[in-house]
N, C-alpha and C positions, 0 to 999 in steps of 0.2 A: 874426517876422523877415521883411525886407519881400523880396520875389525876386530883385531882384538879387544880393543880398548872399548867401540860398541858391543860386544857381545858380552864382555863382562862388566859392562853397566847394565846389558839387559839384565843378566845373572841376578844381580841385586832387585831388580824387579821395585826400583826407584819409582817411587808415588809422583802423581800429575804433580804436587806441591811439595816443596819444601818443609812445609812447615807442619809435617805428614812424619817426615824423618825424626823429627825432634831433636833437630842440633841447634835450637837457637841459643842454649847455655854454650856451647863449645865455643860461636860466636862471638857473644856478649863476654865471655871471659878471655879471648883474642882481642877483642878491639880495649877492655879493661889492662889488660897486661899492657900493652905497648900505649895505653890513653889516645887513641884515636878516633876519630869519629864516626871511621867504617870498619866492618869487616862483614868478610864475606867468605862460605865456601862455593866454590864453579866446579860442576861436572862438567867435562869434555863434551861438547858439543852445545853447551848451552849458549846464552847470548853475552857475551864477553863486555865489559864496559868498555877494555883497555885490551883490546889482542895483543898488542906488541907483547905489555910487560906480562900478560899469560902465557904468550909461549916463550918469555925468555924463564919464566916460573917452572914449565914443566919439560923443559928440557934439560934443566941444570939439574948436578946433582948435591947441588947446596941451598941454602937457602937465598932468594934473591931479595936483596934489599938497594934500593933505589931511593935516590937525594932530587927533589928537584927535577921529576919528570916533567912535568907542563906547569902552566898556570893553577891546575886547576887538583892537579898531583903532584905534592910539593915532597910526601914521605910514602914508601909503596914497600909493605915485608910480605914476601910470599915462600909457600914451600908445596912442595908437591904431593899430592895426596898418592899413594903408591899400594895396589893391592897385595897381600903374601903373595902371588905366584909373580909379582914385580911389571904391573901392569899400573901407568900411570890412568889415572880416570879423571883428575882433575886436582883441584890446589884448595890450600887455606889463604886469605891474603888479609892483611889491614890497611890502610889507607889514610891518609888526612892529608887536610889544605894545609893542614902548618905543617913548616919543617919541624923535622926531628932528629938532631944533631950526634944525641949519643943513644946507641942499642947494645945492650949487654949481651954478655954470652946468654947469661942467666933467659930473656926474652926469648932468645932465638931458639935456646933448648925447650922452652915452655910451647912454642911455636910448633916445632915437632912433636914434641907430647899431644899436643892439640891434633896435629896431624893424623897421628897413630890413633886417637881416640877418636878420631872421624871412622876411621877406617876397621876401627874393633866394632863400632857400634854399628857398619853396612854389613859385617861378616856376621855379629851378633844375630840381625835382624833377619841375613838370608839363614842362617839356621834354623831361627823360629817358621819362618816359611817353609821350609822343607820340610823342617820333623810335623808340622802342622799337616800337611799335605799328605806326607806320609802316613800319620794317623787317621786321616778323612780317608785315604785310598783303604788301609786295612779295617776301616770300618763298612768302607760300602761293601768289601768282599766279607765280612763278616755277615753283614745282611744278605747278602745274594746265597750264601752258604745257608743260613738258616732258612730261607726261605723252603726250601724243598723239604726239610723233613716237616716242617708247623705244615705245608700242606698236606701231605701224608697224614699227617695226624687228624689234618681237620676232616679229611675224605674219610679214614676208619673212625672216624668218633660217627662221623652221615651215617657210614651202613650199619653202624650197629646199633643205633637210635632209630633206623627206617623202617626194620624189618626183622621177622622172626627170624633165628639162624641156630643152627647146630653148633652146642657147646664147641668142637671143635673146632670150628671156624672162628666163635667170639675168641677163643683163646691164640689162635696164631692170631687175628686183629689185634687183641691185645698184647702177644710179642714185638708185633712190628711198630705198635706205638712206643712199647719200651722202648725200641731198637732207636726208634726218631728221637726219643727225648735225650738218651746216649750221646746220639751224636749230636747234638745240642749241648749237650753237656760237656765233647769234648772243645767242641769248639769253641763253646765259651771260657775254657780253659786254656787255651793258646796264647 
């Protein structure tokens, strides 16, 4: 698998399982459309049933449909699963032991729709991960930033619960606690 192609499957940040992603509709209405008895999506590098008719799938830039490959692969429609920045990563394909004589345009364009709907739904999903992440990052610097004034606060609420003190002193302690809730305040305003 050449690096680009792994690096932007890392990017997606693809689960141990398939069935993690939640494309078994995308599937079931691929193998529905064309009445076949398989369908499958393949990411680039995974375990191929059939490599030939995989890399004649993701090197074309049409869809490849196949008559009578083996015994055992009598009809084969596949198309290439292709990221926006134009990085193949892998294919949609259907499959059956019977032949399958006539394929409409109508199929083949549904076939890409499926296609594109694989590929909305891995960019969808690296979104949710990012902006997730993102907001986990500006939450833990949200806590790190509060941390320091609630300490302050909690060391001036000690001295001035500990010990007698000169009205002046309790009052700049109690500026500096304003001062800490402040900036508490701005921050939680960001």
């Amino acid at each position: 698998m050449d690096p680009l192609t792994y690096n932007k499957l890392l990017s997606y940040k693809l689960p141990e399982t398939p069935e993690e992603l939640n494309l078994d509709h995308i599937i079931l209405l691929a193998a529905e459309i064309f009445d076949t008895g398989v369908a499958a999506i393949n990411f680039a590098g995974t375990n191929q049933d059939e490599p030939d008719l995989y890399a004649m799938t993701i090197t074309g830039d049409q869809p490849t449909i196949v008559h009578n490959f083996n015994q055992d692969i009598r009809f084969y429609a596949g198309i290439r699963l292709v990221s926006p920045d134009g990085i193949v990563i892998g294919t949609i394909t259907v499959t059956d032991r019977i032949p399958h004589q006539q394929i409409t345009e109508k199929q083949v364009r549904v076939l890409q729709l499926l296609a594109t709907m694989v590929i909305e739904k891995l960019e969808n999903r690296l979104n949710h991960i990012n902006e997730k992440n993102k907001a986990d990052e500006n939450l833990r610097r949200l806590i790190h930033d509060l941390k320091n004034p609630l300490t302050s606060m909690s060391l001036y609420a000690q001295l001035l619960s500990a010990r007698e003190m000169p009205a002046e002193k309790v009052f700049t302690m109690a500026a500096r606690i304003e001062k800490s809730i402040s900036d508490i305040q701005k921050k939680l305003s960001l």
